[in-house]
Backbone bond lengths (Angstrom), bond angles and torsions (degrees), N, CA, C in turn:
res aa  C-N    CA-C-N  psi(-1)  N-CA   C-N-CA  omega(-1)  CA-C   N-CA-C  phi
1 X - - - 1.450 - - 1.528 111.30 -
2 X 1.166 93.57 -43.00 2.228 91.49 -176.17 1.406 93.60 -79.47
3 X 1.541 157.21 -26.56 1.241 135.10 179.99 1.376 110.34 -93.30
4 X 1.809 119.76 26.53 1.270 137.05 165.24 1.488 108.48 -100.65
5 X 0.888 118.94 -60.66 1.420 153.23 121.95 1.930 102.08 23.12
6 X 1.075 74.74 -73.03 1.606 94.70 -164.02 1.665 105.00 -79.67
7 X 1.812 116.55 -45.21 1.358 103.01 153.10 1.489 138.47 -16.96
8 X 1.552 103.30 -82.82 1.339 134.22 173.37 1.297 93.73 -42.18
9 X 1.658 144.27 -79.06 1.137 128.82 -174.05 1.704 131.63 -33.10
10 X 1.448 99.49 -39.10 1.805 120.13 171.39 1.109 106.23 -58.45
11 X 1.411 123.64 -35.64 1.800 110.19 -169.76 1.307 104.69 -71.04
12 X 1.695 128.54 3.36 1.739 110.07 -179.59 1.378 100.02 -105.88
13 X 1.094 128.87 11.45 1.633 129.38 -164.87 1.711 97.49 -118.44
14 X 0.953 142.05 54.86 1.454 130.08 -172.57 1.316 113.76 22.55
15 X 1.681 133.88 81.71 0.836 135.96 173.64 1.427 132.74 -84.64
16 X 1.146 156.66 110.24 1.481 152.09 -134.37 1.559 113.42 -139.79
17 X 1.442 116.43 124.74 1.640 101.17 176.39 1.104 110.72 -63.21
18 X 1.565 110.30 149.13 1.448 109.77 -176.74 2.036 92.21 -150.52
19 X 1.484 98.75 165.22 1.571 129.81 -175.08 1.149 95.60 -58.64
20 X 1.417 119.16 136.44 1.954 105.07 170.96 1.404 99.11 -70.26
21 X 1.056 108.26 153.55 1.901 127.58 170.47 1.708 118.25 -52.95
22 X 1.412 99.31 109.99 1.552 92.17 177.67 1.412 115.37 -94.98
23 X 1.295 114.30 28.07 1.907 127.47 -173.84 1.753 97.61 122.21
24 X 1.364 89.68 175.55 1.277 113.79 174.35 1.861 100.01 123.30
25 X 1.287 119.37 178.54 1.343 126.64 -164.24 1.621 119.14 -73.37
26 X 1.122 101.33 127.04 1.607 108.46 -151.92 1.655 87.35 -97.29
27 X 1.372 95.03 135.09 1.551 114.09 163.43 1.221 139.45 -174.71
28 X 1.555 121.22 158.42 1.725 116.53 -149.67 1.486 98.55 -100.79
29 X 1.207 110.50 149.74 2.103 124.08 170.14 1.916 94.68 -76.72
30 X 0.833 94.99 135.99 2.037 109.82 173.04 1.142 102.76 -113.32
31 X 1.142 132.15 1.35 1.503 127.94 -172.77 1.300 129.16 -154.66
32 X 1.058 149.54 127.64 1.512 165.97 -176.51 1.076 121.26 73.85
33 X 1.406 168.61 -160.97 1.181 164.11 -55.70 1.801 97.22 -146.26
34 X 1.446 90.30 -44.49 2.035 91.60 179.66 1.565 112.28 -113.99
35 X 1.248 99.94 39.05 1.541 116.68 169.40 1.921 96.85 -54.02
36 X 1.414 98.22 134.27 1.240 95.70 168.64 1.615 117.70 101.83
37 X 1.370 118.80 -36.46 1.028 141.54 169.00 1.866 113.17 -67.36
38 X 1.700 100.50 130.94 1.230 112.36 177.86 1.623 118.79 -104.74
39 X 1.384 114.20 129.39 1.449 97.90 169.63 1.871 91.83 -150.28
40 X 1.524 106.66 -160.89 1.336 128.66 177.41 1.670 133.58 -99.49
41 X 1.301 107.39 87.00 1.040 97.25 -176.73 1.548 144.75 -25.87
42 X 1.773 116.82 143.41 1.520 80.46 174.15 2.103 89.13 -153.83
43 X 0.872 137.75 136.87 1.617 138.56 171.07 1.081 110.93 -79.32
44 X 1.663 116.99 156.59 1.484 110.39 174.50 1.679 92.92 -141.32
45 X 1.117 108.64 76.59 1.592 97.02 175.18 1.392 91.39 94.55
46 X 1.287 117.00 -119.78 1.645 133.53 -161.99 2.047 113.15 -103.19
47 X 1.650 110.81 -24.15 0.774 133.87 178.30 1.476 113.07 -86.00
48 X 1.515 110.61 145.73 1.534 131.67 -162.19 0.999 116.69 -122.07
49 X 1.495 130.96 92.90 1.487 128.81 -177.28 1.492 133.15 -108.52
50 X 0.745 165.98 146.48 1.557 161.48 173.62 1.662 101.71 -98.72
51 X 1.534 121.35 138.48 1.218 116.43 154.67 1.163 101.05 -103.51
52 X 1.766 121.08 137.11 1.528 119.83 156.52 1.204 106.80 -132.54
53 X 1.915 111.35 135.15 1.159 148.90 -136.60 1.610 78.40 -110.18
54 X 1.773 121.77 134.05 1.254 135.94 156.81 1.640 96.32 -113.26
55 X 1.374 96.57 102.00 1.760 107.97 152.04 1.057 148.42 -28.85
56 X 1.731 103.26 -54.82 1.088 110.22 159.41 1.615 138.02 -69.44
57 X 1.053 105.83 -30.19 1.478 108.84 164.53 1.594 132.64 -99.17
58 X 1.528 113.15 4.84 1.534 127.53 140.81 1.599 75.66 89.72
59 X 1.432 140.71 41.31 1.376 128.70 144.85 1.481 123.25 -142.57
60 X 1.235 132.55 -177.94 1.146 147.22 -157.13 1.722 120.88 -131.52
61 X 1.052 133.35 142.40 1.385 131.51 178.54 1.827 115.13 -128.39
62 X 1.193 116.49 114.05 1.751 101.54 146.86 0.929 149.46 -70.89
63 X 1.231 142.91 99.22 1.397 133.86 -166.91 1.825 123.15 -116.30
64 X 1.140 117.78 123.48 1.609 116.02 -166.60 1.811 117.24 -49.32
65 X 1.031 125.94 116.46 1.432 94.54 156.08 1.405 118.69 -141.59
66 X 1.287 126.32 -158.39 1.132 128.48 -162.14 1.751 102.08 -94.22
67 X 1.137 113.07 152.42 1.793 99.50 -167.50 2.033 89.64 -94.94
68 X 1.262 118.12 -15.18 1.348 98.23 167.79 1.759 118.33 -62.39
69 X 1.070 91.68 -14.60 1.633 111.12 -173.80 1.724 112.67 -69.41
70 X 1.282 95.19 -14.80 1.753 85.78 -171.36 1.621 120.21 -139.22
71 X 1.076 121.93 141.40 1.275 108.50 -157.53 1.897 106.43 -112.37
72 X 1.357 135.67 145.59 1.507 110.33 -173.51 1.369 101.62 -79.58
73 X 1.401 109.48 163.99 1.758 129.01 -176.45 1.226 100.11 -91.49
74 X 2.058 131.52 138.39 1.280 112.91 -175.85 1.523 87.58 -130.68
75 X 1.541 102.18 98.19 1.700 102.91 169.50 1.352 103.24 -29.68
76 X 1.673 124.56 170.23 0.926 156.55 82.02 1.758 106.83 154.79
């Protein structure tokens, strides 16, 4: 239910299918609708996106956000 949840929230953020993440810099949203949520950073030019990979359903989403918005993840 919360990674339904969290769908529905993505569709107001320019959400885009995207490749699941094969690495790159892992980090969480602190702010707005997918606060809480971890994915992989990725830039496009001037723009700031996170991909986050749902497991269970074997796909991936881009969604824009603000880079104050996200903080990096420090394994260990």
């Amino acid at each position: 239910d919360e990674e339904i949840a969290r769908l529905r929230a993505a569709a107001e953020l320019k959400a885009e299918p995207h490749a699941p993440p094969s690495g790159g810099e892992r980090v969480r949203i602190i702010a707005g609708p997918l606060a809480g949520s971890e994915g992989v950073l990725e830039r496009r030019g001037e723009e700031c996106r996170v991909v986050l990979a749902y497991a269970p359903m074997r796909r991936a989403i881009s969604v824009e956000v603000n880079q104050a918005a996200i903080e990096l993840v420090v394994e260990g």
